[in-house]
ROMARRO-210446 format. One record per residue (C-alpha): x, y, z; residue in three letters. Coordinates in steps of 0.1 Angstrom, whole numbers. Layout:
BEGIN
[[X; Y; Z]; 'ala'];
...
***
This chain:
BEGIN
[[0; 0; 0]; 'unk'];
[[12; 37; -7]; 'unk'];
[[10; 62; 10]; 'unk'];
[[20; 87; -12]; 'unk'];
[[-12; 73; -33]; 'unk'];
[[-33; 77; 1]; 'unk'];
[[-23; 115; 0]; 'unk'];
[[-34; 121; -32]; 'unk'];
[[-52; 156; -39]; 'unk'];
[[-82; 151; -55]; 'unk'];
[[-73; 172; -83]; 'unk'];
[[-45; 153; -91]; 'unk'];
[[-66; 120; -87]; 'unk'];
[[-93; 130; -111]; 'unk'];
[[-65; 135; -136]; 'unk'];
[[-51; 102; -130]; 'unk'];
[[-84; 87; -131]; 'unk'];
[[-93; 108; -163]; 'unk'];
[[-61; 91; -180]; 'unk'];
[[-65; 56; -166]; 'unk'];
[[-35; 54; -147]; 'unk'];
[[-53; 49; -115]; 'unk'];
[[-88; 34; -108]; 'unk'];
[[-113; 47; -80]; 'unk'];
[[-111; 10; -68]; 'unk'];
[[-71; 13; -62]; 'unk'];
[[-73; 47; -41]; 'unk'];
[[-105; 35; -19]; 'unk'];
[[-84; 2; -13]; 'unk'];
[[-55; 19; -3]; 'unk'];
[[-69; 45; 19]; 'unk'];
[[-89; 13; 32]; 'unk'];
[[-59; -2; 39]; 'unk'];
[[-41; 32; 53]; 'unk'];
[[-73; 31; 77]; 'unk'];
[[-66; -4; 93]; 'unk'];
[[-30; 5; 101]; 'unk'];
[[-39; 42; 120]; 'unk'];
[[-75; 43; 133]; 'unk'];
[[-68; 22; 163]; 'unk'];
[[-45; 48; 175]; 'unk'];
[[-61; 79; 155]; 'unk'];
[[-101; 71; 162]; 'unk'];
[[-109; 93; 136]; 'unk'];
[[-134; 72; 118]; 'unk'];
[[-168; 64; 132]; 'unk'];
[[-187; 39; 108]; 'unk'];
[[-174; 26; 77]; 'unk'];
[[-191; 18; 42]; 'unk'];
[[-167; -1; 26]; 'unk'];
[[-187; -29; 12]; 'unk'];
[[-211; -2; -5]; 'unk'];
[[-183; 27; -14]; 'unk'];
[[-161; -4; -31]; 'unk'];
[[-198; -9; -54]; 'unk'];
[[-197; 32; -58]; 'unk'];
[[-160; 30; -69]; 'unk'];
[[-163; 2; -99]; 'unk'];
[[-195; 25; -108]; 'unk'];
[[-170; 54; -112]; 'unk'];
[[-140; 33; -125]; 'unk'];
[[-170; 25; -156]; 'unk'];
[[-178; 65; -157]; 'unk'];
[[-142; 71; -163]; 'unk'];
[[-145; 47; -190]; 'unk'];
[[-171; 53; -209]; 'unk'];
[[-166; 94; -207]; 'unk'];
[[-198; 103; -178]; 'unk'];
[[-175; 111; -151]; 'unk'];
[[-188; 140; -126]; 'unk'];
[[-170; 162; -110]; 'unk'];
[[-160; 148; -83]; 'unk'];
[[-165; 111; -101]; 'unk'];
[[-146; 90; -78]; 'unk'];
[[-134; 105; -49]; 'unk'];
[[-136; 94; -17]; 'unk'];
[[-153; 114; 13]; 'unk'];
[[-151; 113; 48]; 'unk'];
[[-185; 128; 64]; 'unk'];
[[-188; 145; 96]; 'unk'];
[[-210; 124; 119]; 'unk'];
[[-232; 152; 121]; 'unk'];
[[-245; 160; 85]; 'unk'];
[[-275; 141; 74]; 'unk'];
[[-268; 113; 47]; 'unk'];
[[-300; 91; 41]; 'unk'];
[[-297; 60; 53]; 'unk'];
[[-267; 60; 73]; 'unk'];
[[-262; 64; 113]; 'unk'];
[[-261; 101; 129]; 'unk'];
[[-253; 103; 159]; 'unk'];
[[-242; 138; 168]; 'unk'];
[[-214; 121; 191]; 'unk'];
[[-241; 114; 214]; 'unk'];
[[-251; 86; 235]; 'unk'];
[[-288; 105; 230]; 'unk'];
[[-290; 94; 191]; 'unk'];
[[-268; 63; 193]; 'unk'];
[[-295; 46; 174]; 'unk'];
[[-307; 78; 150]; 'unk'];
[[-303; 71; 114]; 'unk'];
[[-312; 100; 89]; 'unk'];
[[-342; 100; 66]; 'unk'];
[[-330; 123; 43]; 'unk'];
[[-297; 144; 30]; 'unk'];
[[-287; 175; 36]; 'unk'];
[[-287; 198; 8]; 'unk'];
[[-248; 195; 10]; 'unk'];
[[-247; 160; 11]; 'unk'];
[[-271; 155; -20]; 'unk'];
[[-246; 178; -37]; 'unk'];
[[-220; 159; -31]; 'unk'];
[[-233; 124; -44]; 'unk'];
[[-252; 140; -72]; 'unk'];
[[-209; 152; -79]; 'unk'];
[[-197; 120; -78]; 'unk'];
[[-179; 117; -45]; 'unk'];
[[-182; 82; -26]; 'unk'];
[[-188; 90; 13]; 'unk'];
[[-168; 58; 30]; 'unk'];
[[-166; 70; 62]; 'unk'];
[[-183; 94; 91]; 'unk'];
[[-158; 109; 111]; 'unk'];
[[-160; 117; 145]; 'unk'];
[[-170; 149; 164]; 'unk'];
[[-175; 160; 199]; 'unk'];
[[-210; 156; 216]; 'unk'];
[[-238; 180; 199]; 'unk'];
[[-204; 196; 181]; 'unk'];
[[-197; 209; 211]; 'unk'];
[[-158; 211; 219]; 'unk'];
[[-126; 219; 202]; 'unk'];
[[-117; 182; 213]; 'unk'];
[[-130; 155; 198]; 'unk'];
[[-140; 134; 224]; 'unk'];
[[-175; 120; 237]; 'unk'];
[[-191; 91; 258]; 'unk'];
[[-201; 75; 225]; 'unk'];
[[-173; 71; 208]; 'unk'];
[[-140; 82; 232]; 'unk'];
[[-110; 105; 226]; 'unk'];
[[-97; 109; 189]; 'unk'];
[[-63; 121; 188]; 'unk'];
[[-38; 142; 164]; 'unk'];
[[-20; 123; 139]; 'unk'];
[[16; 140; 143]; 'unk'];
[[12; 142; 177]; 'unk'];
[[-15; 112; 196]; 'unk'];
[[-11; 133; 232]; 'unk'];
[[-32; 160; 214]; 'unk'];
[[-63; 170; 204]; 'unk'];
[[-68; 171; 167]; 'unk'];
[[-92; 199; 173]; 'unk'];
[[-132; 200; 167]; 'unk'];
[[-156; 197; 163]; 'unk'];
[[-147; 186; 128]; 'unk'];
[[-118; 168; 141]; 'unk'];
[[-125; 133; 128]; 'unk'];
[[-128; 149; 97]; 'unk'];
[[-95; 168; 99]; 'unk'];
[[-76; 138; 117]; 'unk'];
[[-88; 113; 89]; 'unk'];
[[-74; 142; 61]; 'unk'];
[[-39; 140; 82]; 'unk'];
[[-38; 105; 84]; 'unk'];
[[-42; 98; 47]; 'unk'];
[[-78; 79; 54]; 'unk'];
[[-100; 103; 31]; 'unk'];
[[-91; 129; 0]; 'unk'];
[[-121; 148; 10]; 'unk'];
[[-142; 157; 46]; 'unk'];
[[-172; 176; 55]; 'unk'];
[[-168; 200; 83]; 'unk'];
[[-193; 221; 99]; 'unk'];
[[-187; 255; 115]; 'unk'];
[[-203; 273; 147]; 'unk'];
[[-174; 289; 164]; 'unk'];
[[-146; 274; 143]; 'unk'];
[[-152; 240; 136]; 'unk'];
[[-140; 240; 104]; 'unk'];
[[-109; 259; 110]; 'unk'];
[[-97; 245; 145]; 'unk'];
[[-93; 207; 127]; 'unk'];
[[-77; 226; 96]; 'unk'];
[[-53; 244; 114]; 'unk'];
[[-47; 216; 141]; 'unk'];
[[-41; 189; 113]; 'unk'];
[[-20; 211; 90]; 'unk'];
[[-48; 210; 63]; 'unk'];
[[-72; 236; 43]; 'unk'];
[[-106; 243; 62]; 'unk'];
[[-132; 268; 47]; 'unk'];
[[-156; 289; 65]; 'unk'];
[[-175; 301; 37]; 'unk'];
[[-198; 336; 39]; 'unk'];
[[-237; 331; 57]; 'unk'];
[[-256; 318; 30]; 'unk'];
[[-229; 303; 6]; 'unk'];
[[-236; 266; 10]; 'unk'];
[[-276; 258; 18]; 'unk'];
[[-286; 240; 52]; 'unk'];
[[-309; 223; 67]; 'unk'];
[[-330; 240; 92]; 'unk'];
[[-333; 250; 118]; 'unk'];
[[-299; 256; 113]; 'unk'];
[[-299; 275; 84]; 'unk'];
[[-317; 303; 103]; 'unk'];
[[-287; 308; 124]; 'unk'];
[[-262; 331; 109]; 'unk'];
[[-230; 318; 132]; 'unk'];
[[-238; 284; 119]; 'unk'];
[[-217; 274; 88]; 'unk'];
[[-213; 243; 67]; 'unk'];
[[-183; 240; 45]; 'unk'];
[[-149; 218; 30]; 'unk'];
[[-124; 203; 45]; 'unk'];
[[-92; 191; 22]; 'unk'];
[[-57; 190; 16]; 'unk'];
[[-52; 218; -13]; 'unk'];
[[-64; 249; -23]; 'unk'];
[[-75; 234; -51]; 'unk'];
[[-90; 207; -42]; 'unk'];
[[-114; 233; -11]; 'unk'];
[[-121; 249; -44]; 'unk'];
[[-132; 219; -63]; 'unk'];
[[-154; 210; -32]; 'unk'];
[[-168; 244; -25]; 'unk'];
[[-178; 250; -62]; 'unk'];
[[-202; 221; -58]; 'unk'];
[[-220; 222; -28]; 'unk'];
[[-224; 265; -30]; 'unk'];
[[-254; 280; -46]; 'unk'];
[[-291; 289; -38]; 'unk'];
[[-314; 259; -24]; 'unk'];
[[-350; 258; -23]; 'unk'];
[[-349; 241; 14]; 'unk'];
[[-332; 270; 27]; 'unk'];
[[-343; 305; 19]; 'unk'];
[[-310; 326; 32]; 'unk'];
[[-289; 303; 6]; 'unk'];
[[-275; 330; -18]; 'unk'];
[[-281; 332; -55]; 'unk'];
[[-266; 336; -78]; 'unk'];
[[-239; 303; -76]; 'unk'];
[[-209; 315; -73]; 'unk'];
[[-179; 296; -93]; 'unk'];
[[-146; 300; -78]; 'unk'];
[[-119; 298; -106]; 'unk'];
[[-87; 270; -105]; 'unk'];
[[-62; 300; -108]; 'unk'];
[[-59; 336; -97]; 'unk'];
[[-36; 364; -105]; 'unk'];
[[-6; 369; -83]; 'unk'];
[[-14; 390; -54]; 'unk'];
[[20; 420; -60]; 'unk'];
[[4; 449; -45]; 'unk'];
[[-24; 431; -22]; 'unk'];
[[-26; 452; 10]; 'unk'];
[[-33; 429; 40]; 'unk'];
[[-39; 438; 78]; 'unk'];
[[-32; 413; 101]; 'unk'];
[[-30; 411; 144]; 'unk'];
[[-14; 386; 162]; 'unk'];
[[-34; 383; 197]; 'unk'];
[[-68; 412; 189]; 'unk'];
[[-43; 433; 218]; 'unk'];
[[-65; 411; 247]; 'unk'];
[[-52; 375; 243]; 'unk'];
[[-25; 354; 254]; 'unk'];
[[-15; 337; 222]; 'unk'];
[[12; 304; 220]; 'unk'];
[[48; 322; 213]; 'unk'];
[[48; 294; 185]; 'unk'];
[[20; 300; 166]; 'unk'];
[[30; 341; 171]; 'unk'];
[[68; 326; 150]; 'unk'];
[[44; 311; 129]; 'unk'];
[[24; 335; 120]; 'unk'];
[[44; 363; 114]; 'unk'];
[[71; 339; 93]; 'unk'];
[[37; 334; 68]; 'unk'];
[[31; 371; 71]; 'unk'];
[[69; 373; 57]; 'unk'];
[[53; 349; 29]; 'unk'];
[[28; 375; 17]; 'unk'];
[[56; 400; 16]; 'unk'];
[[77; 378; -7]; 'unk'];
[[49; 377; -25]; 'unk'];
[[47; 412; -33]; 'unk'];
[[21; 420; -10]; 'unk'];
[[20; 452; 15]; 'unk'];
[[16; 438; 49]; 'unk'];
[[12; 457; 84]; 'unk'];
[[-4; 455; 118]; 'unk'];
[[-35; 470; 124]; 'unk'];
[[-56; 479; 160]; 'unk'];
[[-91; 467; 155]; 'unk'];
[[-101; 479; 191]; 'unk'];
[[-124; 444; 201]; 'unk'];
[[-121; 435; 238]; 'unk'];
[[-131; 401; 262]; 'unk'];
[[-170; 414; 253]; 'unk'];
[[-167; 396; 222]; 'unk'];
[[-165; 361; 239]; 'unk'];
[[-197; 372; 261]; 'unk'];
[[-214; 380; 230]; 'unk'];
[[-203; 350; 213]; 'unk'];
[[-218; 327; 245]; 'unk'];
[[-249; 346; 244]; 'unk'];
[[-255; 339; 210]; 'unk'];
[[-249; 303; 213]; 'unk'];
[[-268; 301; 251]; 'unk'];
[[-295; 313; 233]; 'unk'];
[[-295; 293; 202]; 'unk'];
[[-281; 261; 199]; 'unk'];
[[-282; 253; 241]; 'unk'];
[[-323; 264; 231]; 'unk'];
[[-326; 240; 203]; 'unk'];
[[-311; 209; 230]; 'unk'];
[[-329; 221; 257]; 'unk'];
[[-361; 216; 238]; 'unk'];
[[-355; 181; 229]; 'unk'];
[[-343; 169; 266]; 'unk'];
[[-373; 152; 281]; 'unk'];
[[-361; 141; 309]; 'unk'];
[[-334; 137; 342]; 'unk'];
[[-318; 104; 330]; 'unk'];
[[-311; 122; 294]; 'unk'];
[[-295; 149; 311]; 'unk'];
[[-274; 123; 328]; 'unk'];
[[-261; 105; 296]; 'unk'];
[[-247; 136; 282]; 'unk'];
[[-213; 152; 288]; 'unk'];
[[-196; 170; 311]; 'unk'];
[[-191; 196; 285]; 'unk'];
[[-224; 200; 275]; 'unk'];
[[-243; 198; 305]; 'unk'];
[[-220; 227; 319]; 'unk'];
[[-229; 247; 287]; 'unk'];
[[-268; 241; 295]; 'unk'];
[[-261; 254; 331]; 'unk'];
[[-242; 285; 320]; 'unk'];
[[-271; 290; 293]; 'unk'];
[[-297; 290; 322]; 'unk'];
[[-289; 332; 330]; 'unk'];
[[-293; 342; 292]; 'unk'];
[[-325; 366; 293]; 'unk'];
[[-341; 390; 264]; 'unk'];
[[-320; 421; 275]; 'unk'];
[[-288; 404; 272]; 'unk'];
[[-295; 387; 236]; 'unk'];
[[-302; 422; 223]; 'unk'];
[[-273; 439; 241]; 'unk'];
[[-252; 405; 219]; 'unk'];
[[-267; 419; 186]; 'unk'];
[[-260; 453; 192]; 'unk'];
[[-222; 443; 197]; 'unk'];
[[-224; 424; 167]; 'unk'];
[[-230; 455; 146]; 'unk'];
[[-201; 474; 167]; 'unk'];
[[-179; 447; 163]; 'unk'];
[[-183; 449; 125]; 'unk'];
[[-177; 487; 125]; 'unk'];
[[-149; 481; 140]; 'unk'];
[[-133; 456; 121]; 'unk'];
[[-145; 476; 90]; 'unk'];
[[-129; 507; 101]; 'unk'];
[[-97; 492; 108]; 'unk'];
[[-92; 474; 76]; 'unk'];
[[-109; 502; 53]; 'unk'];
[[-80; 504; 37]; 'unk'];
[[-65; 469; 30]; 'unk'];
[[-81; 441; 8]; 'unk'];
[[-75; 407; 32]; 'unk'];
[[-71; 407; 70]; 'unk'];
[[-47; 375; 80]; 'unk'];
[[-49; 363; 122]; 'unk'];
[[-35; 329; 140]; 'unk'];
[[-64; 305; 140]; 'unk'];
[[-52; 291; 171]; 'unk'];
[[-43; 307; 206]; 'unk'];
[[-23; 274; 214]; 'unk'];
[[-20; 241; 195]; 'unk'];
[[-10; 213; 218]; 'unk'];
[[-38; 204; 242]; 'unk'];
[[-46; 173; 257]; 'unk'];
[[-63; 153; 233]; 'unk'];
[[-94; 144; 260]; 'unk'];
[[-89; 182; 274]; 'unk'];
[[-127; 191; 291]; 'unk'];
[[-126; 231; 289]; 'unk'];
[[-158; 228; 318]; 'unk'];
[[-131; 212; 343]; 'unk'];
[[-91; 223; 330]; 'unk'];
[[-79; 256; 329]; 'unk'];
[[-55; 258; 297]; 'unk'];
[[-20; 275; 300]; 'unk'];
[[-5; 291; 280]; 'unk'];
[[30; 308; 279]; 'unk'];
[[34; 296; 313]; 'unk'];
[[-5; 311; 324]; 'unk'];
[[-33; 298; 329]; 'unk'];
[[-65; 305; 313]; 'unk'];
[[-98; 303; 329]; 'unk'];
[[-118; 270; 320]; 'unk'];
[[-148; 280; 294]; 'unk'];
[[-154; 274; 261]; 'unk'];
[[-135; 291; 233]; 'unk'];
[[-108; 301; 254]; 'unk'];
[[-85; 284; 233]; 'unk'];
[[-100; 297; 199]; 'unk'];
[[-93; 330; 176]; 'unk'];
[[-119; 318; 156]; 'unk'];
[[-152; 325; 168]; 'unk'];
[[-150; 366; 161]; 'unk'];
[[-159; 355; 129]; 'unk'];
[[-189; 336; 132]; 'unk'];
[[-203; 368; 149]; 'unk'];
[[-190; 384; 113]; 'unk'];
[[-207; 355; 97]; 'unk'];
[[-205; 374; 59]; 'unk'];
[[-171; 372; 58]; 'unk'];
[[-153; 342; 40]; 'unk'];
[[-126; 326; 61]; 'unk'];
[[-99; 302; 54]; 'unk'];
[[-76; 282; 73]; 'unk'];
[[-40; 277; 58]; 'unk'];
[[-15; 259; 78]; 'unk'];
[[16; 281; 90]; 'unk'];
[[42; 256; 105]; 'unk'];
[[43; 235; 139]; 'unk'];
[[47; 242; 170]; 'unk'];
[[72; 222; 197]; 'unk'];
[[52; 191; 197]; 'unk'];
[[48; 184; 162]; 'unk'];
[[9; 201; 163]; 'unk'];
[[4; 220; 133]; 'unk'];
[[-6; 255; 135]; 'unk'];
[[-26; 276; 111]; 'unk'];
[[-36; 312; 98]; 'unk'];
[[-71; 321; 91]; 'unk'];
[[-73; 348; 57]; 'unk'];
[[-97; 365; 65]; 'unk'];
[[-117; 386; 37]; 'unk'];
[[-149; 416; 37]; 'unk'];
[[-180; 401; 32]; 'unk'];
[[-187; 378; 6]; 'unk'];
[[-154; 387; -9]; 'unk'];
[[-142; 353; -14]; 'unk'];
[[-121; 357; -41]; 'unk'];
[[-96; 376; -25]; 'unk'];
[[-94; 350; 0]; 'unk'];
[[-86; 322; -26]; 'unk'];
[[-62; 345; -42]; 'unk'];
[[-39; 352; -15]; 'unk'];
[[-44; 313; -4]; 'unk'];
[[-36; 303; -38]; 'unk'];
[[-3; 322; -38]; 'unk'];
[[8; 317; -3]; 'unk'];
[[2; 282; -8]; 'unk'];
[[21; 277; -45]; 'unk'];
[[54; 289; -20]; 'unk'];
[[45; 278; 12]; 'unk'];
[[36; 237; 0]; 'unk'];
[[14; 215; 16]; 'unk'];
[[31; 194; 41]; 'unk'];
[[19; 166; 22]; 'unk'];
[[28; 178; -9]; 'unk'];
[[68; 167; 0]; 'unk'];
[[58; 133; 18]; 'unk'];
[[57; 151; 53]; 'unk'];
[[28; 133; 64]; 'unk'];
[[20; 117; 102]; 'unk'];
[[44; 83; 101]; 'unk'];
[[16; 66; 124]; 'unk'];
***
């Protein structure tokens, strides 16, 4: 079994699978294979298909064949356990809906098998998407593949961890404080927030604007490939955006871009790796020919309050409605159940104090990047935590202090899922001491996501993939 063939982008395996020198049988069998040597250790796959996606594979090794191949004909996807694929178990990482198997897909989902793509796997994810760990009663602890004594992130983690570990090309992810981008950035992969109302969802999720669904892959390229097929208006979801919008394969260079970047928002303790990190990728952009400098956005610690009151109010609302009783309560978390307790304060007057700090938060950052075209930040405040890390028990520490346990502590990404209109990608930017990759987040205005792309595209085409050179988790 290869490896290097396990790693393939999916770009390049279309190619390969367009000229016949590889089949859609041989890269599901090897990535089968790559999956029986890690996932004991790893734990980033959930249920498996094989049987069916091996049937879906010869289908696509024929459509190759005989000139029907879609665009994504072939290539094999890893789906968070989360997103609703008829048929098929989804559990939420719950020991609630252990037994809950989907009646229908998700707009996304249907996109992606109407593309081509053959979903072997679901991946694992914290309970309720909960945690920037990937950990629940259900289905344990899954860990980082260049590093098993941390966290791969969440709550899209399975998904990121099976991307590191060679076990998908593709994932699903799914984005409510930085679900997408944490696993991205903690796996050394590409992770795609895309703008409110890009990719359709189900609702009553589609209804909330810090909610985000999105791609998870190796490449640029390939988040393009993904994102230009699941993006466009839906008629299940009335905040999906028309018209489609069709990201391009290749963008200008980006000699002249003006980008504004901050290493910490000037109110938080940030890992003194990532900060190396970051500003060595910043360096990048310069090389590149763009202008890069530091700007003072002015945000303080209200943004996490208005971040929790958003998701008190929201998602702990939706769970609270469908716990019934004591011995439900019981079966969940400790994470979660101490989110439902902190949720329990959340009145009217503090929901619409949140919303009004939404729009002053966007002023802000609006102000302060008037005159630059991309803003870049660490995704990350620290990389290396415990892979079974509960924030509602631990304090973190970091550079030597240590931070007060609550959720998103550990995070620079939820700022923008209160700026839900603005695309966001994760690009990784190095590692840190132990071997965890860290990441950047490009950050663009809202709905500009081609700027994003661009200066991804070009940092990327000097800054390669770590799988791109065989630098890949030797599990």
């Amino acid at each position: 079994m290869s490896n290097e063939l396990c790693y393939l982008s999916a770009v390049e395996a279309i190619q390969l699978f367009s000229s016949g020198e590889l089949s859609p049988v041989e890269l599901l069998q090897a990535q089968i294979e790559r999956a029986q040597q890690v996932e004991p250790e790893v734990n980033a796959l959930v249920y498996t298909f094989y049987d069916e996606a091996m049937d879906m594979a010869k289908a696509a090794e024929k459509a190759y064949q005989n000139g029907t191949a879609r665009p994504l004909e072939g290539i094999t996807l890893a789906v968070k356990d989360e997103l609703a694929h008829k048929g098929k178990p989804n559990s939420h990482g719950s020991l609630l809906l252990k037994d809950h198997v989907s009646d229908s897909n998700a707009p996304m989902m249907q996109r992606l098998l109407d593309a081509g793509a053959i979903p072997h796997a679901r991946t694992a994810t914290p309970e309720f998407c909960m945690h920037s760990c990937t950990m629940s009663k259900l289905w344990g602890v899954t860990r980082n593949p260049w590093n098993l004594a941390y966290s791969p992130g969440g709550s899209s983690g399975g998904s990121g961890a099976a991307l590191a570990s060679g076990t998908t090309t593709i994932a699903t992810g799914s984005d409510i404080a930085g679900s997408i981008r944490i696993p991205a950035s903690q796996n050394g992969i590409v992770g795609y927030k895309p703008p409110f109302g890009r990719v359709p969802q189900s609702p009553p999720w589609s209804f909330d604007t810090y909610c985000h669904e999105g791609p998870m892959a190796r490449t640029v390229a390939d988040t393009i490939l993904f994102q230009n097929q699941i993006n466009g208006p839906h008629p299940s979801d009335i905040a999906s955006l028309s018209p489609k919008l069709i990201l391009p394969n290749s963008y200008d260079n980006i000699a002249g871009m003006r980008i504004a970047y901050s290493l910490d928002f000037e109110h938080r303790e940030v890992d003194n790796d990532i900060r190396e990190n970051t500003l060595m990728a910043l360096q990048k952009f310069r090389d590149l020919g763009a202008i890069v400098e530091e700007v003072s956005i002015g945000w303080t610690k209200r943004c996490r309050q208005t971040y929790l009151t958003h998701l008190y109010f929201y998602a702990m609302g939706i769970l609270k409605k469908s716990l019934t009783d004591a011995v439900q309560y019981e079966q969940l978390t400790s994470y979660v159940r101490f989110l439902l307790e902190q949720s329990n304060g959340v009145s009217i007057p503090d929901i619409i104090d949140a919303k009004q700090h939404e729009g002053e938060m966007y002023q802000q950052f609006t102000q302060a990047t008037a005159d630059y075209d991309l803003f870049i930040c660490p995704t990350m405040a620290t990389a290396s935590f415990a892979a079974d890390w509960d924030f509602s028990t631990t304090p973190l520490e970091i550079n030597g202090k240590k931070i007060e346990p609550m959720f998103v502590t550990e995070m620079l990404t939820y700022y923008f899922n209160i700026l839900s209109r603005c695309p966001v990608l994760n690009m990784p930017a190095g590692k840190d001491r132990n071997n965890v990759p860290t990441g950047i987040q490009i950050v663009g205005k809202a709905y500009d996501e081609h700027t994003v792309f661009r200066a991804a595209s070009a940092y990327e085409a000097i800054n390669k993939p770590f799988f791109a050179t065989c630098d890949y988790p030797k599990l």
